[in-house]
C-alpha positions in Angstrom: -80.4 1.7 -18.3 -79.0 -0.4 -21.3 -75.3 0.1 -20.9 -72.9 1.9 -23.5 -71.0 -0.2 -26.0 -67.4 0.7 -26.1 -64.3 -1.1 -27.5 -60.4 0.4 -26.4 -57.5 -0.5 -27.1 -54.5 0.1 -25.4 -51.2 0.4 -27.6 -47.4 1.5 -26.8 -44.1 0.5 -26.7 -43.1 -1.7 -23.5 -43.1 0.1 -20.1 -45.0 3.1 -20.8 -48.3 2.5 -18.5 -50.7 0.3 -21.2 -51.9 -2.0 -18.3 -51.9 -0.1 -15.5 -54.0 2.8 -17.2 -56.3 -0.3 -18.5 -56.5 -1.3 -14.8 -57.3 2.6 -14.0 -60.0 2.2 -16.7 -61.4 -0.7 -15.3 -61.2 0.3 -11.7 -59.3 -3.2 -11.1 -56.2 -5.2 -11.3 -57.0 -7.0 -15.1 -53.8 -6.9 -16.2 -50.6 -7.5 -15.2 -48.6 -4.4 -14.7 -45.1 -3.5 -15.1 -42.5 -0.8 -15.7 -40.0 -2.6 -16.8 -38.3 -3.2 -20.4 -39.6 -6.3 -20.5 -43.5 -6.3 -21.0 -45.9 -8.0 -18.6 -48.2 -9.0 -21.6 -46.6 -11.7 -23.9 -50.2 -12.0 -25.7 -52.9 -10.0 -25.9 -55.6 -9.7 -23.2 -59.2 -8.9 -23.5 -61.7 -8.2 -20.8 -65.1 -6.5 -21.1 -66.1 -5.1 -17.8 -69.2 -2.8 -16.6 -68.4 0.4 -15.6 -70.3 3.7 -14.7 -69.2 6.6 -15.7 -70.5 10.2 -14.4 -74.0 10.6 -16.7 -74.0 7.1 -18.5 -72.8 3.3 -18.0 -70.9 1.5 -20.1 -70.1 -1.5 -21.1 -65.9 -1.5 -21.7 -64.7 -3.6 -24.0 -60.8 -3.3 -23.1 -57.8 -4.9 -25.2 -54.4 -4.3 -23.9 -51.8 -5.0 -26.8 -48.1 -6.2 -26.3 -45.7 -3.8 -25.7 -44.2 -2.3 -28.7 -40.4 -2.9 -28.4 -40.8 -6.0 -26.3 -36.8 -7.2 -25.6 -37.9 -10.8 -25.5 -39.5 -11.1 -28.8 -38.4 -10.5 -32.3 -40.4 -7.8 -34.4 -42.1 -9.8 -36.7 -43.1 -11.8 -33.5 -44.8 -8.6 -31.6 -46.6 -7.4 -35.2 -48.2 -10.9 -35.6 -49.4 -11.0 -31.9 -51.1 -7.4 -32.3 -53.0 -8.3 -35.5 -54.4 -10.7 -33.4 -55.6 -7.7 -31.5 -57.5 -6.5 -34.9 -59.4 -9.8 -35.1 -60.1 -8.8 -31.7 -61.5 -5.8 -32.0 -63.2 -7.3 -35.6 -66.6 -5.7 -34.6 -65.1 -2.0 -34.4 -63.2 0.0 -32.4 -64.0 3.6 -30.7 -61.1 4.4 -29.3 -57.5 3.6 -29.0 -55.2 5.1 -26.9 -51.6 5.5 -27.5 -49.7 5.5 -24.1 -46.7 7.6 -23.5 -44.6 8.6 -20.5 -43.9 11.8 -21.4 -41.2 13.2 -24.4 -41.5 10.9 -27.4 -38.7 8.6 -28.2 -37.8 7.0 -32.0 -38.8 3.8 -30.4 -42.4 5.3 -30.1 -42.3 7.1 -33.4 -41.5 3.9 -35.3 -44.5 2.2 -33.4 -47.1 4.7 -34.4 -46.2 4.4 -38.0 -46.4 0.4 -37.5 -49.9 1.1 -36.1 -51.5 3.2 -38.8 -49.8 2.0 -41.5 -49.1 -2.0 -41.2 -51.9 -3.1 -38.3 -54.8 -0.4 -39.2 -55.5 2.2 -41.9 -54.6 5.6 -42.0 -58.3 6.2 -40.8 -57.5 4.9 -37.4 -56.1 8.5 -36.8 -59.7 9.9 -36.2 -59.9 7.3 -33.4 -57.3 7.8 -31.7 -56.1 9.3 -28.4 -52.4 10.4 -26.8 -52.7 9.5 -23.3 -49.6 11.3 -21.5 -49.6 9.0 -17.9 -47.2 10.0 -15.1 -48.2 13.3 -15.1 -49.3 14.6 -11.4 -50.7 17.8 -12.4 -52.8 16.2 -14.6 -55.8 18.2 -13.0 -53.9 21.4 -13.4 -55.1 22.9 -16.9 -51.9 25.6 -16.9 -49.5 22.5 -16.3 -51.5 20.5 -18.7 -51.4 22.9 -21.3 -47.4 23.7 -21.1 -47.2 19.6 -20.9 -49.1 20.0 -24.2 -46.8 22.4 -26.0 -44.0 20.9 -25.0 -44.9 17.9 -26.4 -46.0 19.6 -30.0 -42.5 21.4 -30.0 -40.8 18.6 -30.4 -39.0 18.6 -34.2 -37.7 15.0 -34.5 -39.0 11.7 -33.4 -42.6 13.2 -31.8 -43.5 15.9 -34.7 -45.0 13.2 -36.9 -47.0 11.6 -33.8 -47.9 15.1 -32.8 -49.1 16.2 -36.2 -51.4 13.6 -36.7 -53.0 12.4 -33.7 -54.9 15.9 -32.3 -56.2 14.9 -28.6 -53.9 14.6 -25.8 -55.1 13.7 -22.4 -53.4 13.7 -19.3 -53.6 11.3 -16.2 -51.1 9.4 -13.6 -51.7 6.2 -12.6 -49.0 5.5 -9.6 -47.5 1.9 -9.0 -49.8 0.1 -6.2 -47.0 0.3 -3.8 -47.5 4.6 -3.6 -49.6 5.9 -1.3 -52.8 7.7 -2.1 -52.4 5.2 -5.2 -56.0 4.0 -5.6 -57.3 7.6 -5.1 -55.1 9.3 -8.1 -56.3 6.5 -10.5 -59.8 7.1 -9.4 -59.6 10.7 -10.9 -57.4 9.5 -14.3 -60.5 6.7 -14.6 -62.7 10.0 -14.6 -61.0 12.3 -17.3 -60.7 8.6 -19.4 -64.5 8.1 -18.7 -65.1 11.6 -19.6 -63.4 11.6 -23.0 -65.3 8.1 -24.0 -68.2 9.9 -23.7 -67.1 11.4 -27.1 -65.9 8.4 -28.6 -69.1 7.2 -30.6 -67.9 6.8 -34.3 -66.5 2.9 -34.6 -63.7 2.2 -36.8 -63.8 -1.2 -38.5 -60.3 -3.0 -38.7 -59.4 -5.0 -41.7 -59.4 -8.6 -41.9 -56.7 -10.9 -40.0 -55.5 -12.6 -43.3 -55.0 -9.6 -44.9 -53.2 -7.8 -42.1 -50.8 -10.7 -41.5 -50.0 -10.2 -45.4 -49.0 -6.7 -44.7 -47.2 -7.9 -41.8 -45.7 -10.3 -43.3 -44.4 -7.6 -46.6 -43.6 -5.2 -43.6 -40.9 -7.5 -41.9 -39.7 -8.9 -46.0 -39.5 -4.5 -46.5 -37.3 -4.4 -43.3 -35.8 -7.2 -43.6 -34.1 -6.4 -47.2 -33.7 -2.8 -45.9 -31.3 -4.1 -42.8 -29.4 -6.4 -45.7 -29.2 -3.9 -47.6 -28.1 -1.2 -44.6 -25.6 -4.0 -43.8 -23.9 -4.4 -47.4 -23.8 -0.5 -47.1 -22.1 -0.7 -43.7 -19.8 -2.8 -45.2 -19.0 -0.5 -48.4 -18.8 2.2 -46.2 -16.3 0.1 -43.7 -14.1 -1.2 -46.6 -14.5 3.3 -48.3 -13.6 4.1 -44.9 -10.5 1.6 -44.9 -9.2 3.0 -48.4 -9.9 6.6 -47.5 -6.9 5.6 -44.6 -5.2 3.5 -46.9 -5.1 6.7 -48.9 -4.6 9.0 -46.0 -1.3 7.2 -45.3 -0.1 7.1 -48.1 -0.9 10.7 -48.4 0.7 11.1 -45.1 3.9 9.3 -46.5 4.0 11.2 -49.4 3.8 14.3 -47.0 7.0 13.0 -45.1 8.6 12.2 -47.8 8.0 16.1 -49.5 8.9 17.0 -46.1 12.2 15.4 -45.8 12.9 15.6 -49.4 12.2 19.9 -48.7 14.5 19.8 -45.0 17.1 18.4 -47.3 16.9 20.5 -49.8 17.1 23.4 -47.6 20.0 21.6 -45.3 21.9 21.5 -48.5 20.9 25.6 -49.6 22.0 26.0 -45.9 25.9 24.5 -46.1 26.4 26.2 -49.6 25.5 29.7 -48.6 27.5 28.7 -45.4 30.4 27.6 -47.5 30.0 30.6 -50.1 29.8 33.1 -47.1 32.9 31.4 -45.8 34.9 31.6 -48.8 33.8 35.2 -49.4 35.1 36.1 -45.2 38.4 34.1 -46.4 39.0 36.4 -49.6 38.3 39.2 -47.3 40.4 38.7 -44.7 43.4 37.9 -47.4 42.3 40.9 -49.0 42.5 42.9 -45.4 46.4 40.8 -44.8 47.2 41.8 -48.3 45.6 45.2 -48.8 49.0 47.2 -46.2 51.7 45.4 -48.3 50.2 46.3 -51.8 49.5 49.7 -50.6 52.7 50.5 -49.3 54.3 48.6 -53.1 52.5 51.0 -54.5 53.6 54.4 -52.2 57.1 52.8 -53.0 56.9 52.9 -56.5 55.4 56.3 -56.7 58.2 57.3 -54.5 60.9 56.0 -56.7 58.9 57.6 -59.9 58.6 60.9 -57.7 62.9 60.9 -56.8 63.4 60.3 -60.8 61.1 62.7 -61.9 63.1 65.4 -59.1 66.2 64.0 -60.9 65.0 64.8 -64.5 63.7 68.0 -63.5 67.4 69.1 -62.0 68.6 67.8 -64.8 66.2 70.0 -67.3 66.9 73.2 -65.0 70.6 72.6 -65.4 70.1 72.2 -69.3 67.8 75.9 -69.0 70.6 77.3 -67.2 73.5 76.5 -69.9 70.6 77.1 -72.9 70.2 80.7 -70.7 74.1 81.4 -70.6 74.6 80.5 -74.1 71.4 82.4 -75.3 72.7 85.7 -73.0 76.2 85.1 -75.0 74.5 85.3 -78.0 72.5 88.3 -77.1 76.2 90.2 -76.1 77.7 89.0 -79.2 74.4 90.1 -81.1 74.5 93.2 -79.5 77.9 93.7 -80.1 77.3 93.4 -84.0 74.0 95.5 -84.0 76.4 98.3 -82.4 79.0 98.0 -85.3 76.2 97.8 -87.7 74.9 101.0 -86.0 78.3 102.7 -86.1 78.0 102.0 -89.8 75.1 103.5 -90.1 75.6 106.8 -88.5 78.9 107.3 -91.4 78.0 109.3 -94.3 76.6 107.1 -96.9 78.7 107.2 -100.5 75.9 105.9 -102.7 72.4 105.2 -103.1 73.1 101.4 -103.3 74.9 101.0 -100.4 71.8 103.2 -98.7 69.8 100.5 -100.0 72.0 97.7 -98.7 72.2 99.3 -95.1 68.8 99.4 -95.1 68.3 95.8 -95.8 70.6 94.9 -93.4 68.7 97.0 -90.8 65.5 95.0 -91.6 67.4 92.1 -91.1 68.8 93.1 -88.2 65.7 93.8 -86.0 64.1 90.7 -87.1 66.7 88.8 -86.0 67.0 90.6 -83.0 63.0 90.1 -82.4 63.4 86.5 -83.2 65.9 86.4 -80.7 64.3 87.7 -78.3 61.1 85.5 -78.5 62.8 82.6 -78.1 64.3 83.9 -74.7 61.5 85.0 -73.6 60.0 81.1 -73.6 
C-alpha cells in the first residue's frame, strides 16, 4: 500500500505541548520536550516518519516550530526562524495545528495573528486545527463539548482565535514521568490520526524572500509602534505630572479659600460677639438705671400731684368767697326787687310812670335771671 502524504506543522507559543503532541503523533521521542517558559526547540525540527493509522498509512511529514514567546530570543529572532519553517513546508502543507493548554491567553492571540497574517496567508485558516492538549476527558464527548463552549465564550484575547479557526480537537499527552503515560498518548495519536484522514487539500506557503520582507516590515511596524507607545508614555507621564502640578496648586488655592473663609468667619464670629456684648452691657445699665428713673419720674408726678391738690384748695377757697359774695348779692338783689315790688303794689298816678314801672320790671327779672345763671355755674 503506497503510503499517504502528509505535511503538519506544529505552532504555539512556548510551553503549550508542540513537541510532545509531535512525539504523540509520531509514536516516539523526536523532539525534545518541555513545559517550561523557555522552549526546548531553539530551531526548527523536521522529521518525516511512517506511521499507520486505523484504515490507511501515512507517510508524516512533521515540522515542530519554535515556541511562540520564547524568553531567550527577541521577536524578530523567533519570526525569522519560523519562516524558515515555510521554506520547509515549500511543497504544501495539510495541516497545522495550533497548540493550546486550555483558556487562551494575549500571548496566544498575538501569535495566531503573526501566523496568518505575517508567516502565511489568510488562507492558512482552512488548514488549520486547535488542538486543546491536557485535557483528560478528552474521550468524553459531554466534557469535550463543555471544554468547547467554554473555549468559544471567551470575549477577549480567544474570540478572534475562536472565530476563525472552526475545528477543535481534544487530546492529553502526559509528561513521560506519569504513569499510564505511553497508553494516554496512544489514544490522542488515534483522534490526531483520525482527523488527518480529512486533511487532503494542501496549502502552498509563500516564498522565503518574500516572507522575511513581511517579517522584516512586521518588526519595522512594531518597532515604530513601541517608539511611538514610548513618546506617548512619556507625554502621558509628563500630562500626568502637570495634572499634579495643577492638582496642588488647586489644592493650595483650596487652603488658601479655606483659611481665607475660617478667617473670615473668626472675624464675623468676635463682631457679633462684641455687638452681643455691647447690647448685654446697654441692657444691664438699662436694668441698673431703669428703678432710679422710674422712681424720678413717680417723684415728679408726686410733686405735680401735691401742687395741683394745692391749686385746687386754692380754687375751692376762691368758689367759696365768689359763693358768699354772689349770695350777698342775691340778698341785696332781693332786697331791692322787694322795694321795687312794694312800689308796685301803690296806686299808680300816671300812665308814664305805669310805663316806667313796667320797664323797670322787665329789667328786673332779667337781671334777676342773669343772676341766677351765673350761680348756677
Amino acid at each position: 500500500m503506497t503510503p499517504i502524504e502528509r505535511t503538519v506543522v506544529f505552532i504555539g507559543r512556548t510551553g503549550a505541548g508542540k513537541s510532545t503532541c509531535a512525539n504523540a503523533l509520531a509514536s516516539a521521542i523526536l523532539f525534545p520536550e518541555s513545559d517550561q517558559s523557555v522552549s526546548e526547540t531553539k530551531f526548527i525540527e523536521s522529521r518525516t516518519v511512517n506511521i499507520d493509522g486505523a484504515n490507511s498509512r501515512y507517510r508524516v511529514k512533521i515540522v515542530d516550530t519554535i515556541g511562540i514567546g520564547d524568553t531567550d530570543l527577541e521577536e524578530d529572532e523567533v519570526l525569522k526562524r519560523l519562516a524558515s519553517a515555510c521554506y520547509e513546508c515549500r511543497e504544501g502543507i495539510n495541516a497545522v495545528f495550533f497548540v493550546t493548554g486550555g483558556r487562551f491567553t494575549q500571548e496566544e492571540a498575538d501569535a495566531w495573528d503573526v501566523i496568518w497574517k505575517v508567516l502565511f496567508s489568510p488562507a492558512i485558516v482552512d488548514h488549520t486545527t486547535i488542538v486543546r492538549t491536557r485535557f483528560p476527558k478528552f474521550l468524553d464527548p459531554t466534557a469535550v463539548k463543555s471544554d468547547c463552549d467554554r473555549l468559544k465564550a471567551q470575549k477577549v484575547a480567544g474570540k478572534k482565535i475562536i472565530e476563525q479557526i472552526k475545528e477543535i480537537i481534544h487530546v492529553d499527552n502526559p509528561p513521560q514521568q506519569y504513569p499510564g503515560w505511553e497508553e494516554t498518548r496512544q489514544k490522542s495519536r488515534a483522534t490526531l490520526l483520525t482527523h488527518l484522514d480529512h486533511c487532503e487539500a494542501v496549502y502552498k506557503p509563500q516564498k522565503l524572500d518574500e516572507i522575511n520582507k513581511r517579517i522584516s516590515e512586521h518588526v519595522e511596524k512594531k518597532q515604530a509602534a513601541e517608539i511611538k507607545l514610548q513618546t506617548l508614555l512619556v507625554e502621558f507621564s509628563q500630562t500626568c505630572e502637570q495634572l499634579n502640578e495643577t492638582k496642588k496648586k488647586r489644592d493650595k488655592l483650596e487652603e488658601a479659600k479655606v483659611k481665607s473663609l475660617t478667617q473670615t468667619c473668626d472675624d464675623l464670629e468676635e463682631i457679633k460677639a462684641k455687638k452681643l456684648t455691647q447690647k448685654c452691657d446697654m441692657l444691664e445699665e438699662t436694668e441698673v438705671e431703669a428703678p432710679t428713673r422710674k422712681r424720678d419720674e413717680l417723684e415728679e408726678l408726686t410733686r405735680i400731684y401735691r401742687e395741683l391738690e394745692v391749686d385746687y384748695a386754692k380754687l375751692e377757697l376762691q368758689m367759696a368767697e365768689e359763693k358768699q359774695k354772689a349770695a350777698a348779692a342775691e340778698l341785696q338783689l332781693t332786697q331791692e326787687m322787694n322795694e321795687i315790688l312794694t312800689k308796685c303794689t301803690m296806686p299808680r298816678t300816671n300812665t308814664r310812670e305805669e310805663s316806667m314801672l313796667d320797664r323797670t320790671m322787665e329789667t328786673a327779672g332779667r337781671i334777676a335771671k342773669d343772676f341766677r345763671s351765673c350761680c348756677l355755674m
